[in-house]
C-alpha positions as CSV (number, residue, x, y, z in Angstrom):
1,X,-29.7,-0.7,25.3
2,X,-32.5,1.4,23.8
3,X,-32.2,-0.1,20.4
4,X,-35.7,0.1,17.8
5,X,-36.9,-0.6,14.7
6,X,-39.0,-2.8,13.0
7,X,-37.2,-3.7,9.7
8,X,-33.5,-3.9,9.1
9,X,-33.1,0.1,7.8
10,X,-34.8,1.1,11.2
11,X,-32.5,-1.0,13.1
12,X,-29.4,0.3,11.2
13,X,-30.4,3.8,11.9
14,X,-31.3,3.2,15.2
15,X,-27.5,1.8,16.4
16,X,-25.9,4.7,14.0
17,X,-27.9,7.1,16.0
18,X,-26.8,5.4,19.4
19,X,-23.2,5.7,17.7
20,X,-23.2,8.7,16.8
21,X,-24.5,10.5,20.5
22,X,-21.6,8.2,21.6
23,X,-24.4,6.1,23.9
24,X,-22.7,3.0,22.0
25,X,-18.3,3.6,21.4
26,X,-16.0,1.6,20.2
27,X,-15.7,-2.2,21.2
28,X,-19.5,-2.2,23.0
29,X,-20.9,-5.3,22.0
30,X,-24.3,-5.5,20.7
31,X,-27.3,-7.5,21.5
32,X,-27.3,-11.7,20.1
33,X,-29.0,-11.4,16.7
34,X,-31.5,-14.1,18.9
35,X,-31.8,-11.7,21.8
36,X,-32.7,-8.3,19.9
37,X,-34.7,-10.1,17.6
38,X,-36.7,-11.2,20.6
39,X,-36.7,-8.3,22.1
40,X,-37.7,-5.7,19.0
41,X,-40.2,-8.8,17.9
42,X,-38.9,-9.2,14.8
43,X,-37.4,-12.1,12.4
44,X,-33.7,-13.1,13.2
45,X,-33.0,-12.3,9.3
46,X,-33.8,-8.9,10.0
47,X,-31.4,-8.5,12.7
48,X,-29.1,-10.2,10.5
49,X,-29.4,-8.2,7.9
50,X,-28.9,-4.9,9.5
51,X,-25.7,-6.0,11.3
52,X,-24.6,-6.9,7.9
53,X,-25.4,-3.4,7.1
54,X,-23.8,-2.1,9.8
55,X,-20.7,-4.0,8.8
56,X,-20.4,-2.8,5.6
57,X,-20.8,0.6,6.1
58,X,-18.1,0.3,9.0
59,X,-20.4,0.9,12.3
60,X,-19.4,-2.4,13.4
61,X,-17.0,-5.2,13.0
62,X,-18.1,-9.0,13.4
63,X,-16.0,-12.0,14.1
64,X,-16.6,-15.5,14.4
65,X,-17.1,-16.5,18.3
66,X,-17.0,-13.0,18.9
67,X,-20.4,-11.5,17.6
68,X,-20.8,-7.6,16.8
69,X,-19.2,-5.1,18.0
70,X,-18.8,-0.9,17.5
71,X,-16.0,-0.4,15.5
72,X,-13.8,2.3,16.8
73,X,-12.5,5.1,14.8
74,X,-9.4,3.5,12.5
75,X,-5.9,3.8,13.4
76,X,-3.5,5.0,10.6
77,X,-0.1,3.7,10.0
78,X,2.2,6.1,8.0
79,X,5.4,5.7,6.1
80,X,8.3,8.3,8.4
81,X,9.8,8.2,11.8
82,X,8.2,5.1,13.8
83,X,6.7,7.1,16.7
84,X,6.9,5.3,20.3
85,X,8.3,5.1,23.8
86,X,11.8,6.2,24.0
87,X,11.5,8.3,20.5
88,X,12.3,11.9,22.6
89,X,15.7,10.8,23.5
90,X,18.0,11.5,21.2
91,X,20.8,9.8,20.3
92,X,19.4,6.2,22.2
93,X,17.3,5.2,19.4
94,X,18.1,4.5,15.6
95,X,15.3,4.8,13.3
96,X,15.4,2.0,10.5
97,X,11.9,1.7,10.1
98,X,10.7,5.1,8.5
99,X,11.3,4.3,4.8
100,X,12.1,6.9,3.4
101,X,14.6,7.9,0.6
102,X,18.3,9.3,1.7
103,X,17.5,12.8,1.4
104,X,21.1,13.7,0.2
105,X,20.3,12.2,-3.1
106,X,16.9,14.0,-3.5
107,X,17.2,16.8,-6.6
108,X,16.8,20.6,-5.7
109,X,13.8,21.6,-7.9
110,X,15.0,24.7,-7.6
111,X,18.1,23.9,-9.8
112,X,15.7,23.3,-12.8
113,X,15.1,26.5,-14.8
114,X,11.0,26.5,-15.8
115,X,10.1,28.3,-19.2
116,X,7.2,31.2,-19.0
117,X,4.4,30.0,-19.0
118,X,0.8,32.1,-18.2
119,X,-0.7,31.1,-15.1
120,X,-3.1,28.3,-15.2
121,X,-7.2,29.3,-14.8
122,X,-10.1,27.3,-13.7
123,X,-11.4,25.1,-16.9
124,X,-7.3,24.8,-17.4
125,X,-6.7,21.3,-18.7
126,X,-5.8,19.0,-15.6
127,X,-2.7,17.5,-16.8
128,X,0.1,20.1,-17.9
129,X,1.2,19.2,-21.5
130,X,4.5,19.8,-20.5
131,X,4.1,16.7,-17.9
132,X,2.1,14.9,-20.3
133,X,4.5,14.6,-23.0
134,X,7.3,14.0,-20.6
135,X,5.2,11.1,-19.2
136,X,4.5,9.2,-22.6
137,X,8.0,9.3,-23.3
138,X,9.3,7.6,-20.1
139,X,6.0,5.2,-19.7
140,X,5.7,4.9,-23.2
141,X,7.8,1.7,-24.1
142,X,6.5,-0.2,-20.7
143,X,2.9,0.8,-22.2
144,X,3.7,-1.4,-25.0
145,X,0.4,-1.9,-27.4
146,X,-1.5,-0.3,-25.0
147,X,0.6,3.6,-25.3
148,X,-1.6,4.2,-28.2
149,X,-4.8,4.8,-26.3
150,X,-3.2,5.4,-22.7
151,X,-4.3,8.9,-21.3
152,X,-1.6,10.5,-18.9
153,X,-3.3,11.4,-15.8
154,X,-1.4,13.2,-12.5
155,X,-2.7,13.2,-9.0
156,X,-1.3,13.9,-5.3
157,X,1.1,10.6,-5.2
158,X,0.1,6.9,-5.7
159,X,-1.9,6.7,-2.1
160,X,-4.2,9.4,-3.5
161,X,-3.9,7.8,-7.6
162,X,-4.8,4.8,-5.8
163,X,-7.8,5.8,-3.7
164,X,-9.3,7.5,-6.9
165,X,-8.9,4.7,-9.0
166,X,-10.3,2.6,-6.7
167,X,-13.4,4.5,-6.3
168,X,-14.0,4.6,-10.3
169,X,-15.4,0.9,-10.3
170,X,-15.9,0.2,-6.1
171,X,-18.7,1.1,-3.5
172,X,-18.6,0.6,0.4
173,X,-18.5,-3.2,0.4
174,X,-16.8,-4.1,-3.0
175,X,-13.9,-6.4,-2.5
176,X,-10.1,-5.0,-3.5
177,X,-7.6,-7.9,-4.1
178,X,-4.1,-6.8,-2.4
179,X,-0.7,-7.9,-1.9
180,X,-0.1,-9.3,1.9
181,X,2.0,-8.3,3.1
182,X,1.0,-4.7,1.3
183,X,2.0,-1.4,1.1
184,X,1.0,0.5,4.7
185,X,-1.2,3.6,2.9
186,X,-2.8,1.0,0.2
187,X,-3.9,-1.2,3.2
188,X,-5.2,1.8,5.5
189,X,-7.0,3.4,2.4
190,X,-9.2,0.2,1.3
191,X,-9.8,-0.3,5.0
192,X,-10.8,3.3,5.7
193,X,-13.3,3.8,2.1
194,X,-15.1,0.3,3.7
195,X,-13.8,-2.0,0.8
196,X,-13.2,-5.7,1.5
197,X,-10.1,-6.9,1.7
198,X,-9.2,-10.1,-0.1
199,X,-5.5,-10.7,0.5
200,X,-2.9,-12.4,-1.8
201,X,0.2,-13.5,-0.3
202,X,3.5,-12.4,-2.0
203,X,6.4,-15.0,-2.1
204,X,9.8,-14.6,-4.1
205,X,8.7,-14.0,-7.0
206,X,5.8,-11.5,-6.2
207,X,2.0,-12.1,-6.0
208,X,0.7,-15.8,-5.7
209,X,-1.5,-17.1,-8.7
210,X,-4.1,-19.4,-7.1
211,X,-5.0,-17.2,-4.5
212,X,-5.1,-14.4,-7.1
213,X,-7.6,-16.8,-8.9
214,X,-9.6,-17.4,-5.5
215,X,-9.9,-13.8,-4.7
216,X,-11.2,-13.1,-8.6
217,X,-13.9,-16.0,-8.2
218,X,-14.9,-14.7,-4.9
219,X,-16.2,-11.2,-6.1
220,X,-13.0,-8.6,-6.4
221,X,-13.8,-6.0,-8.7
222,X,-10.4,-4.2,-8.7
223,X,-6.7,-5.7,-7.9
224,X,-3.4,-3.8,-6.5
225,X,-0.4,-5.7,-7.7
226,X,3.3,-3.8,-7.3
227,X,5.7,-5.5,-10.2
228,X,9.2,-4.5,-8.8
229,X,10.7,-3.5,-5.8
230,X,7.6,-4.1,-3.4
231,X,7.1,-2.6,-0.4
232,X,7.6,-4.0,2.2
233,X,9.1,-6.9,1.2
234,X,11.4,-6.1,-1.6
235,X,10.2,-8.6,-4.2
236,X,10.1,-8.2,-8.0
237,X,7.8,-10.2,-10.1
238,X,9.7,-12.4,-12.1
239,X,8.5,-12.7,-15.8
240,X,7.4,-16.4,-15.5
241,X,5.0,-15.1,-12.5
242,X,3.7,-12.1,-14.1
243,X,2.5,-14.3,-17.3
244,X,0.9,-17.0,-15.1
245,X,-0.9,-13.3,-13.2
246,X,-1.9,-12.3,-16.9
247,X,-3.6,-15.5,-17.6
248,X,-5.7,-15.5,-14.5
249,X,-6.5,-11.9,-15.1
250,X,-7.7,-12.3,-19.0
251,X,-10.5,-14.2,-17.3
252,X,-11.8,-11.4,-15.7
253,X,-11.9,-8.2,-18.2
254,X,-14.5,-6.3,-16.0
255,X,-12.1,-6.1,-13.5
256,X,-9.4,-3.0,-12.7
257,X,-5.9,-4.0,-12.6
258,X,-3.7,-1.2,-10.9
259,X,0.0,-1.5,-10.7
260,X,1.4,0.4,-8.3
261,X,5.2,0.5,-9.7
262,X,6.4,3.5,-7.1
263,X,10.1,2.8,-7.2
264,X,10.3,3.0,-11.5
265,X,12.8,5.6,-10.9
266,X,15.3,4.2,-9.4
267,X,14.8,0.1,-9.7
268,X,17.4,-1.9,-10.8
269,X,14.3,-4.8,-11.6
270,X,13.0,-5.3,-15.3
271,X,9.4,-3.7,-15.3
272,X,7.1,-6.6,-15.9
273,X,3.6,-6.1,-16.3
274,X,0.2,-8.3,-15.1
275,X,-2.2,-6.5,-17.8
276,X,-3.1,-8.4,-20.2
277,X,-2.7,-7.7,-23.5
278,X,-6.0,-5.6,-24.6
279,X,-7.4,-5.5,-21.0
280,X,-10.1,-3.0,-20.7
281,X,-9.7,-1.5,-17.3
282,X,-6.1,-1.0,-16.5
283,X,-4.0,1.8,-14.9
284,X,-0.3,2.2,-14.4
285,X,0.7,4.5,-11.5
286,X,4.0,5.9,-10.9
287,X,5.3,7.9,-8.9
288,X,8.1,10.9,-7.7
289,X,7.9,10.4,-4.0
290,X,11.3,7.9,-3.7
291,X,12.8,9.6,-7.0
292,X,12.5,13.3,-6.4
293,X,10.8,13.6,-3.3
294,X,7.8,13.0,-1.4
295,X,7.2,16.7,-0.9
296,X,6.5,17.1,-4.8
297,X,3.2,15.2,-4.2
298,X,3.0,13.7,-7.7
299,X,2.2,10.4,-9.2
300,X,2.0,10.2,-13.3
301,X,-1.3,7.5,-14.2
302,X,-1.5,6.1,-17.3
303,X,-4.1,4.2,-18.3
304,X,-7.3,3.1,-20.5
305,X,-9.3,6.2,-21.8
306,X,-12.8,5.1,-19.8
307,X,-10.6,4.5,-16.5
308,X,-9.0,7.9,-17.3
309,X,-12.0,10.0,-17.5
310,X,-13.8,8.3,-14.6
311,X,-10.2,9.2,-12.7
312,X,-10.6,13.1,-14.0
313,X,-14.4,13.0,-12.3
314,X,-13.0,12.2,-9.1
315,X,-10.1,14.5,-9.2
316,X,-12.3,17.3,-10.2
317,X,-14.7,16.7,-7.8
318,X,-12.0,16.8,-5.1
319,X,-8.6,18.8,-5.2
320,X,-9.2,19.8,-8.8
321,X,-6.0,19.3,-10.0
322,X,-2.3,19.4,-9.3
323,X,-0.4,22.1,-8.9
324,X,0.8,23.3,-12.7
325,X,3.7,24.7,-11.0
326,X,4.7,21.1,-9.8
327,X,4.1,19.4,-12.8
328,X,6.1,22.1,-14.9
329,X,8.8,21.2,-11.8
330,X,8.4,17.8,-12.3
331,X,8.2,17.6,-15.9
332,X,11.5,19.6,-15.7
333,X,13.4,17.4,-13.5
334,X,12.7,14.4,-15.3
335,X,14.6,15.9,-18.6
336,X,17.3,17.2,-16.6
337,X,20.4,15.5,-17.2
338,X,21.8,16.2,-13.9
339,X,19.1,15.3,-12.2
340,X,18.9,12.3,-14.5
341,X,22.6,11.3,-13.2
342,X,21.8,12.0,-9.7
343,X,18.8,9.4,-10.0
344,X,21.0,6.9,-11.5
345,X,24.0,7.5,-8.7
346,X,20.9,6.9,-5.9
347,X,19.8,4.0,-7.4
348,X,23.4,2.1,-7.3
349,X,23.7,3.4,-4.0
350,X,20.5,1.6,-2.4
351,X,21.2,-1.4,-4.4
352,X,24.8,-1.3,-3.3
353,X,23.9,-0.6,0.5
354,X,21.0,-3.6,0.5
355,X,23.5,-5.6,-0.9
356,X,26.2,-5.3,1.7
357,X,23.3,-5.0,4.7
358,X,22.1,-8.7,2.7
359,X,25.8,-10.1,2.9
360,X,25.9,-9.7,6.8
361,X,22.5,-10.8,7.0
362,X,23.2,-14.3,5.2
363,X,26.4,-14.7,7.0
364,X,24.6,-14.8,10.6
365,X,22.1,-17.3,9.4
366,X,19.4,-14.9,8.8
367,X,16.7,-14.5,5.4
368,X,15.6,-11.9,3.3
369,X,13.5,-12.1,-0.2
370,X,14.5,-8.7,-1.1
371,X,16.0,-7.8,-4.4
372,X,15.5,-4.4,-4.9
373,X,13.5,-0.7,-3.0
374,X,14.7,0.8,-0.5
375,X,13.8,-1.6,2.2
376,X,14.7,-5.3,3.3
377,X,12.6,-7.6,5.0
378,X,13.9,-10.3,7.5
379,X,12.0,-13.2,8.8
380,X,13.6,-13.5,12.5
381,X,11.6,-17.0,13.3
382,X,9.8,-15.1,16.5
383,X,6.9,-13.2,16.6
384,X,7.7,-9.6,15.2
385,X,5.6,-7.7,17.8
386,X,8.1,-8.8,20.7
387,X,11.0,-8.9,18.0
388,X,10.3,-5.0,17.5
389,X,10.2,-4.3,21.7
390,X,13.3,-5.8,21.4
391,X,15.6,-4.3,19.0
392,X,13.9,-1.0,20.5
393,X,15.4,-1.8,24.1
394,X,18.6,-2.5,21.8
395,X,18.7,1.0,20.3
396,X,16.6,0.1,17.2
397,X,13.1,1.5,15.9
398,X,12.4,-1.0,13.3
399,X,8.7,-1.8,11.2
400,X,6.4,-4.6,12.9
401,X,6.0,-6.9,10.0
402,X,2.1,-7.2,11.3
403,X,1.6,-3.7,10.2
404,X,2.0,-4.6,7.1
405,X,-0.7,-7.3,6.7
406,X,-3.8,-6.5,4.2
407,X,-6.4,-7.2,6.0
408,X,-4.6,-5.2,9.0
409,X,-2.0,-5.8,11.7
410,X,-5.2,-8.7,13.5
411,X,-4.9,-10.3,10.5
412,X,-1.0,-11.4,10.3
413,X,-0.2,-14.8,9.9
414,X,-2.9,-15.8,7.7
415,X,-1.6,-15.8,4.3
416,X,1.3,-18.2,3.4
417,X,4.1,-16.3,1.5
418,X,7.4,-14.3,2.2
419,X,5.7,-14.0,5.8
420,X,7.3,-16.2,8.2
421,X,3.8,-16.6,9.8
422,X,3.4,-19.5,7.3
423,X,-0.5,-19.4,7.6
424,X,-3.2,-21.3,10.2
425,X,-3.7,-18.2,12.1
426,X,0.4,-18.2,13.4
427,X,1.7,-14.6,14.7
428,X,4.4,-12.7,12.1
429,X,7.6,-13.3,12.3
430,X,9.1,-10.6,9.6
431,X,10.1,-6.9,10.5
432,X,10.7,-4.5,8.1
433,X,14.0,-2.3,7.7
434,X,15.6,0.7,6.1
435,X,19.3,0.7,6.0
436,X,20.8,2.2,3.6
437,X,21.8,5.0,5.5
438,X,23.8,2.8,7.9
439,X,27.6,2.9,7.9
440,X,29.2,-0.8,8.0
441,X,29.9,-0.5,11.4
442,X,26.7,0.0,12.4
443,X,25.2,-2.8,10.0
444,X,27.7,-4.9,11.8
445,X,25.5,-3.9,15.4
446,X,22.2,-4.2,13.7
447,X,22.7,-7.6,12.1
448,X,24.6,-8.6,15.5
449,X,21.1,-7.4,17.8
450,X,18.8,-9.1,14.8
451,X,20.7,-12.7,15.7
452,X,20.2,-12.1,19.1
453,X,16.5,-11.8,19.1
454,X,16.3,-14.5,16.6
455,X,17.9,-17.0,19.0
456,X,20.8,-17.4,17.2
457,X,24.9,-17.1,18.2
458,X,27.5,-15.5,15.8
């Protein structure tokens, strides 16, 4: 392997060039630190240092036991139809693992009337006023003592609110502290921009405080915490919990706390926050995609004026801004009393299908931690990968609970939380649904198929 250099920058550049004229793909292994130090004459801490290098920049992936390899080019997992073997047949395969929202309770924007308004021109303030104002009064009370000096902020949904943020106080390298299980796009995106991932197990009432506290003490300069309805496990933080997350974070005021609240429309769960009172670096994000529809692609951020400008800087240096004919759609949807009622009738239709779909689960022996979104998430006892195979070869596309796992689908069963992995390196055992669409009927089925691969009789 014609490798060279003689400090760690000229090995570094060396391996990306090899990369890069595809001499080394993904999953070659590269030399022993020993053997190339050997062989370039060199001191092992200068091998050392450029696979750490090549690490962080994401050229190569290390594991204990396992040296250095060539990363390959990242696979993305997306919320929508779970694509796979079998998915072209119609008819032989239900999907209830896309998570989406029931489309038949979407609004039509177009039943929203939108005042004149002259067309918006490049140096055009960002954020509509229209929007703005709209957004203070609906995030206002949750701001609490902190709506006084909260700048509104819209971007291109919470993925993209998130990735922004993120990159106002991160580098290739930082460490991010997530939920595991977490959100699919948060987990891709801080994989994908070469963060670290520390990962905090969720249990029943929402992110874990001592690992929390571990992941702060090791280094994590920003943390991702959803308070209600997370995805995919359905938990809410209960108000004991998010104090106890409040007191951990006071200790860290250089930090950025982002709450990614994406089901505010429609959750029946009290908003409880984890920013501590006067906290320096926060950011609320919330957004329309389960409320009026992903394809609006817009996510309201409040938060602290410095985070807010350092936001607009990485907007403006990317898409801009978002569409002022959007916002002026959204802003006008969200004071629309029909539309209004139409978000409230959704709502007590998710909760009311979960509940049912959690009945029949609980009567065939099975668990769930969910309590509000628009998913449930079931702990079967087996490993989830052959759990998903299947329900598939029983007519069901359901979410691999792996997926799900912050520091990617290799990593499940290391955290100890509403995962039935339970920690020590076990496989997952949860799988993530979407039900609400299901008649009673076909719940019945579902549930019926679930026991089966759980090992259990009705």
């Amino acid at each position: 392997m014609p490798i060279s250099g003689s400090t760690a920058a000229g090995i570094v550049e060396s391996i990306r060039d090899l990369v890069d004229r595809g001499v080394l793909t993904g999953g070659d292994r590269l030399p022993p630190v020993r053997g190339l130090a050997d062989t370039l004459g060199v001191n092992r801490n200068t091998v050392q240092s450029a696979y750490r290098q090549l690490v962080t920049a994401g050229v190569a992936v290390s594991r204990r036991g396992a040296g250095t390899t060539v990363a390959g080019v990242p696979g993305t997992v997306t919320e929508g139809a779970a694509r796979g073997p079998g998915i072209g047949s119609p008819g032989t395969l239900v999907d209830i693992g896309h998570g989406n929202p029931d489309a038949t309770f979407l609004p039509d924007p177009a039943t929203v009337r939108l005042s004149p308004a002259p067309p918006p021109l490049y140096g055009t303030s960002a954020t509509h006023p229209e929007l703005g104002r709209v957004a203070l009064r609906l995030l206002g009370p949750d701001l609490a003592d902190r709506a006084e000096d909260a700048v509104i902020s819209v971007t291109a949904g919470a993925v993209d609110a998130i990735e922004r943020l993120l990159a106002t106080v991160t580098v290739t390298g930082d460490a991010v502290a997530l939920e595991d299980p977490c959100f699919l796009s948060s987990g891709t995106t801080t994989r994908l921009a070469g963060y670290r991932v520390f990962p905090v197990p969720v249990d029943g009432e929402g992110m874990q405080v001592q690992p929390l506290r571990d992941a702060l003490a090791a280094g994590a300069r920003a943390v991702v915490c959803t308070p209600r309805a997370h995805n995919p496990t359905g938990v809410s933080l209960t108000p004991g919990r998010a104090c106890a997350l409040r007191e951990v974070l006071k200790e860290h005021p250089g930090v950025l706390v982002v709450e990614d609240d994406q089901f505010a429309g429609l959750s029946r769960s009290r908003y409880e926050t984890v920013i501590p009172a006067g906290h320096p670096r926060w950011a609320l994000v919330r957004s329309m995609s389960k409320s009026l529809g992903p394809d609006l692609r817009t996510a309201l951020v409040a938060s602290d004026p410095e985070t807010a400008e350092r936001l607009s800087r990485r907007i403006n240096g990317g898409t801009t801004w978002v569409s002022h004919l959007l916002q002026r759609t959204v802003a006008a949807m969200l004071s629309d009393g029909a539309v209004r009622s139409q978000l409230s009738r959704a709502s007590a239709h998710y909760a009311s299908r979960n509940r049912v779909f959690l009945g029949k689960l609980a009567e065939a022996g099975l668990s769930s931690p969910s309590v509000d979104g628009l998913n449930i998430w079931v702990d079967l006892g087996v490993p989830s990968t052959a759990a998903t195979r299947e329900l598939r070869s029983a007519g069901w596309i359901v979410r691999d609970g792996a997926l799900f796992r912050a520091g990617g689908p290799s990593a499940a069963g290391r955290g100890a939380g509403v995962a039935g992995a339970g920690g020590g390196g076990a496989e997952e055992t949860c799988v993530r649904l979407t039900v609400h669409e299901l008649d009673d009927a076909e719940m019945d089925r579902l549930v019926a198929d679930l026991a089966v691969v759980a090992g259990r009789c009705l």
